[in-house]
N, C-alpha and C positions, 0 to 999 in steps of 0.2 A: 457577558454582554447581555443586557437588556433585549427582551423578546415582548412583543406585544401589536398593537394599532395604530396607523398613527395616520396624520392629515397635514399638508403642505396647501395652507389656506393664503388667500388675496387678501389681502387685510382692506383692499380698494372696495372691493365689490362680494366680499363676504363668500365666495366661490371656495371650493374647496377639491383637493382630488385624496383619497381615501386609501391606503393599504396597509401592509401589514408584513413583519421580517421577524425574521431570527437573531438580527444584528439593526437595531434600530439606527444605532449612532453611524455606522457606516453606510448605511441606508441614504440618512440623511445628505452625507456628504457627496455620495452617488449621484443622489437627484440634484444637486448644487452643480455637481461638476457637469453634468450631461447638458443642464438647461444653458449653465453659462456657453457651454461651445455649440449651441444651436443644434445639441443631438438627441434627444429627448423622443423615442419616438410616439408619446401621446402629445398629436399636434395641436390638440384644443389648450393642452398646459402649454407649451410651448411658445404657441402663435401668445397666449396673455405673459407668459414670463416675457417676451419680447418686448410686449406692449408699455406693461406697467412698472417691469426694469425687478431686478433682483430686492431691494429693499422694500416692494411689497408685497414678499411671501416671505411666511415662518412657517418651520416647521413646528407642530404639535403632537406628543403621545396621547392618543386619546386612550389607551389601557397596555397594562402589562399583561400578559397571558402567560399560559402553561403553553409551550411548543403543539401540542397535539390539538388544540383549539383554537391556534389561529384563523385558520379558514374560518370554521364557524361565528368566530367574532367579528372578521371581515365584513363577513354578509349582514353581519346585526346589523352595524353601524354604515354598512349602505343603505340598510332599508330604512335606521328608524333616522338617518339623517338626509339623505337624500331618496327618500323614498322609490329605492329599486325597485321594489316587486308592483308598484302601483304600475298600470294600463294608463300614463299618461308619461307626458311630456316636461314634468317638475324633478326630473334626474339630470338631464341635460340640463335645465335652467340654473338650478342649485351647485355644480359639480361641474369637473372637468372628466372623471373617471368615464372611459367608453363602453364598457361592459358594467352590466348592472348585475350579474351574477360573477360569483368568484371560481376562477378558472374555467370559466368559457373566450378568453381572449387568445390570441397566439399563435403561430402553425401549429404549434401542439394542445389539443385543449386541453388534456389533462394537466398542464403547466400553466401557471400565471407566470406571470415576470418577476415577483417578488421569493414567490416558489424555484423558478432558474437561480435568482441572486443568490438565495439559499445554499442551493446546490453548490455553489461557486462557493459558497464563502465556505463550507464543509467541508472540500478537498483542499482548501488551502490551509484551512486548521490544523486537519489531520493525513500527511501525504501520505499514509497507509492503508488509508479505509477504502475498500474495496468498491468500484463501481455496482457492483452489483447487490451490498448491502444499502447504495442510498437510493439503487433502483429498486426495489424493494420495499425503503419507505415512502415513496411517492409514486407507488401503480407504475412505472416505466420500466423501460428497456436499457440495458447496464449500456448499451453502445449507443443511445441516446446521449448518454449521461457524458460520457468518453466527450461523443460531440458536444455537449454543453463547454468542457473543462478546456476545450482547445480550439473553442470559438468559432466552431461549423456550422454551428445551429443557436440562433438567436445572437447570435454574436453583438447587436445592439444591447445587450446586458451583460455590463462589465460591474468590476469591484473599481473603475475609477484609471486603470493601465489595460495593458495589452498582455496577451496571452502572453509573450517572451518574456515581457517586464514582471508578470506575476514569478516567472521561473526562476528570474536573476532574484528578485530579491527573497524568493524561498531559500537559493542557494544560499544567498549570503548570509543569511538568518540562519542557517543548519540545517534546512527545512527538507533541503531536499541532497545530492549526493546519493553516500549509502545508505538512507532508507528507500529509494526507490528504486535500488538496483538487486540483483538476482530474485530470490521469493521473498524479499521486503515491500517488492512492487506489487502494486494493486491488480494489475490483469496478469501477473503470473501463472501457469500454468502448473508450472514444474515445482518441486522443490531444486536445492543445491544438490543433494546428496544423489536424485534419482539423476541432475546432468551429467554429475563426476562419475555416476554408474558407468550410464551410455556412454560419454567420453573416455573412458577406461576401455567397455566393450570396443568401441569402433578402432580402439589403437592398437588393439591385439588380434584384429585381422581376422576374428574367427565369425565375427558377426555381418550380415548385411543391414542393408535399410529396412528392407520391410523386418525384418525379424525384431530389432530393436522398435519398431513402432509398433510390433504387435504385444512386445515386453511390457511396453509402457503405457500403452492405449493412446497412442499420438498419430498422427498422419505422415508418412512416409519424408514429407516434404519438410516437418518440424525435424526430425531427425538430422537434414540433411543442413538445413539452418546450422544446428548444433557443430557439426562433424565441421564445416568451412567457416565458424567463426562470426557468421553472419548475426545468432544470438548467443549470449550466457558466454559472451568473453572473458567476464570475471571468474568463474570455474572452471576448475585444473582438472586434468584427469589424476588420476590417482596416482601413480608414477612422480608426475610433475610436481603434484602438491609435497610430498615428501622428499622428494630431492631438495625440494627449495627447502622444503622445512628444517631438513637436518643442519643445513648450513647456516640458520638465521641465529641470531645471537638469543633468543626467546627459546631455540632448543637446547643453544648449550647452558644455557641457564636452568631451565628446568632438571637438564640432564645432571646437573651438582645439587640440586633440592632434593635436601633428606625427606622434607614434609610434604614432596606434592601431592596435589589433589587427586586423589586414583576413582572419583565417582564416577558413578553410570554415566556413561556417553550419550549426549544429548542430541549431535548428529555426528554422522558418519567421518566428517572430517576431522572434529575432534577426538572420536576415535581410534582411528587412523593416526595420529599423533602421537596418541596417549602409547598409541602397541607402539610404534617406533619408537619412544624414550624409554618404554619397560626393556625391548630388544637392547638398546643398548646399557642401562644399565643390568641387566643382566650379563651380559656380556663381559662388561667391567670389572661387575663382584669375581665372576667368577674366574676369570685374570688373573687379579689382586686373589683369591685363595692358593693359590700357585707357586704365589709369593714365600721363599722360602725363610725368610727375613722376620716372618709373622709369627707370636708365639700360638699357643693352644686357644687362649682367651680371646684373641683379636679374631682367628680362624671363623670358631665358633659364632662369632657376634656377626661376619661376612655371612657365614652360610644358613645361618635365622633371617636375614633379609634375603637372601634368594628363596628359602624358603616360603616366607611372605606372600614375596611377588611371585612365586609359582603357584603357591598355594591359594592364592584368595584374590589378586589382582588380574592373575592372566585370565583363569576362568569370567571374572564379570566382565572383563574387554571381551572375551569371545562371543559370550552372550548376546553384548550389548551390539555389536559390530552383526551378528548375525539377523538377531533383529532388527533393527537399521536396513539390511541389507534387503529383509522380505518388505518392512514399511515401506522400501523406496519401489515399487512395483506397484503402480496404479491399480491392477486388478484383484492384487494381493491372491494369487490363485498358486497354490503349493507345485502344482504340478507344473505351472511355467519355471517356475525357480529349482525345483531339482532339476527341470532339463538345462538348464541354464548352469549349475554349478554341475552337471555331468558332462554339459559341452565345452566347459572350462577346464575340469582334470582332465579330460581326456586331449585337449590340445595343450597341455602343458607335458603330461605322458609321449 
C-alpha cells in the first residue's frame, strides 16, 4: 500500500485539508465514507462537504514517503501550503485542517487521527503483532493501544466498520481464529507449555496457588483463572493431552511410520508426543522379538531399531523434554525447579 501526503481539496473554493497515512487508498475511502454519514469529526470539513456536496472534493497524493518521515512531511506541507507556523490568521482562510502542528490534536496528543488510523490499520494486517511493539513505535502505552483496537478511545476513527465487523471479516478471511488464541495472541502472558505445566501441577494435588504463582512469576488470581477454565481453555494438562492423543488417528499413524521425524522438540507438547509413540513402539518391537515364528535375520533387524531408539532418540527426547521443562519457568531459577521435580518424586514415592 502506498504511504505518503495527501490533501482532500474544494475544487469550489480552492480550501484544502492536509494529511498524511500509511494506507493512502483506504485513507481516502475513510474520509468519503465518514463525510458522506455526516460523521467526520473536523467540523470546518464537514459543515463545507455539506455545503458544496461530494462532487466538490478530490482527493490528492501530494507525495509518497518512507513510513518514518511522514510526520515530518506533514508539517512541510502545512507550512509551505497553508502556512502553519506563520503568527496569522491565512491557515484557517486557506485550509480546513484545525491544528496547525502535527500531533497536537486529539485527547491524546501524542496521536494525530491519521497516526490512530495507522494503528488500526497495523493490527488488522497483522493479528500477531503485539500491543506493545506498535506502542513502542509511536511513544505510547501498549493499553492505550488495546483501547484504540476495540474502539474505547477515539473511537470516531474507524477503518470505515465497527470494531465487531472488523472481527467477522478477519475471521472469515483466516485472519483471525487460531492465530489469536493461546501464545499466538498478542497480550499473552504465558506460553502453552508453562499452562500445561501448571495444569498438570494443579491436577496432582500436590501444588497450591500461591506456590504455582511463585513457580511462574504470575499473581495468585491468574493461576486460579487457569485451574477453573476461566483462561487457556485450549490447553490440556498433560494427562489429558496424551490420552487424547494416543487415540487420534495421527497417532496410530505415526505409530506404523518407519521414517518418523525424531528431531529436537520444539515445545513440550510435541515432546510429549514424540516420547509416547517412541513408548510404544518400543513396546511393539520388543513384542514382535518374542516372536518365535522369527528367523535370526528378521530378530536381528528388530533389535537394531530398538537399539536406535534407545540409543540416540530416547536420550534427545529426555534432553529436549528436560529443557523445555526448565524454559517453561518464567524465572528460570534452578533451585525452583529441583524443588519442584523433588516435590514431585517424592509425592509419587
Amino acid at each position: 500500500m502506498k504511504v505518503g501526503i495527501y490533501q482532500l481539496r474544494n475544487i469550489v473554493n480552492n480550501k484544502l485539508y492536509i494529511g498524511s497515512s500509511k494506507h493512502l487508498s483506504i485513507r481516502k475511502k475513510e474520509h468519503f465514507s465518514a463525510l458522506s454519514n455526516n460523521k467526520n469529526r473536523n467540523s470546518h470539513l464537514q459543515n463545507a462537504w455539506n455545503k458544496y456536496g461530494e462532487e466538490s472534493f478530490v482527493f490528492q497524493v501530494l507525495e509518497e514517503c518512507e513510513k518514518d518521515q511522514l510526520l515530518k512531511r506533514e508539517q512541510y506541507y502545512l507550512d509551505a501550503i497553508l502556512f502553519a507556523s506563520e503568527d496569522d490568521n491565512q491557515f484557517h482562510i486557506l485550509g480546513y485542517n484545525i491544528c496547525r502542528f502535527v500531533s497536537s490534536c486529539g485527547t491524546d496528543p501524542k496521536l494525530s487521527d491519521d497516526e490512530v488510523h495507522d494503528i488500526l490499520m497495523s493490527l488488522v494486517d497483522d493479528p500477531t503483532l503485539s500491543y506493545q511493539k506498535i506502542a513502542d513505535d509511536y511513544g505510547v502505552t501498549a493499553t492505550l493501544v488495546g483501547m484504540i483496537f476495540h474502539g474505547k478511545h477515539r473511537s470516531y476513527v474507524t477503518l470505515g466498520v465497527t470494531y465487531q465487523e472488523r472481527l467477522a471479516s478477519m475471521r472469515q478471511n483466516g485472519r483471525l481464529g487460531g492465530w489469536l488464541r493461546g501464545n499466538a495472541h498478542r497480550c499473552a502472558k504465558l506460553t502453552e507449555d508453562q499452562v500445561m505445566l501448571i495444569k498438570t501441577m494443579i491436577r496432582s494435588g500436590h501444588y497450591n496457588r500461591n506456590e504455582l504463582a511463585q513457580y511462574f512469576d504470575l499473581a495468585p488470581n491468574t493461576v486460579k483463572k487457569i485451574e477453573n477454565g476461566q483462561s487457556w481453555k485450549i490447553v490440556k494438562d498433560i494427562d489429558q493431552l496424551l490420552y487424547d492423543y494416543i487415540r487420534s488417528p495421527k497417532a496410530q499413524a505415526e505409530i506404523q511410520d518407519e521414517n518418523l521425524d525424531w528431531t529436537c522438540p520444539v515445545s513440550l507438547t510435541y515432546a510429549m508426543e514424540r516420547s509416547l509413540i517412541l513408548h510404544v513402539k518400543l513396546f511393539q518391537l520388543e513384542d514382535a522379538v518374542r516372536n518365535p515364528n522369527l528367523n535370526n535375520e528378521e530378530i536381528g533387524k528388530l533389535k537394531k531399531k530398538i537399539d536406535m531408539l534407545n540409543g540416540q532418540v530416547r536420550p534427545r527426547l529426555i534432553n529436549g523434554i528436560s529443557d523445555l521443562y526448565k524454559q517453561a519457568f518464567c524465572k528460570g531459577d534452578p533451585k525452583i525447579i529441583d524443588e519442584t521435580s523433588t516435590k514431585d518424586y517424592k509425592a509419587r514415592k
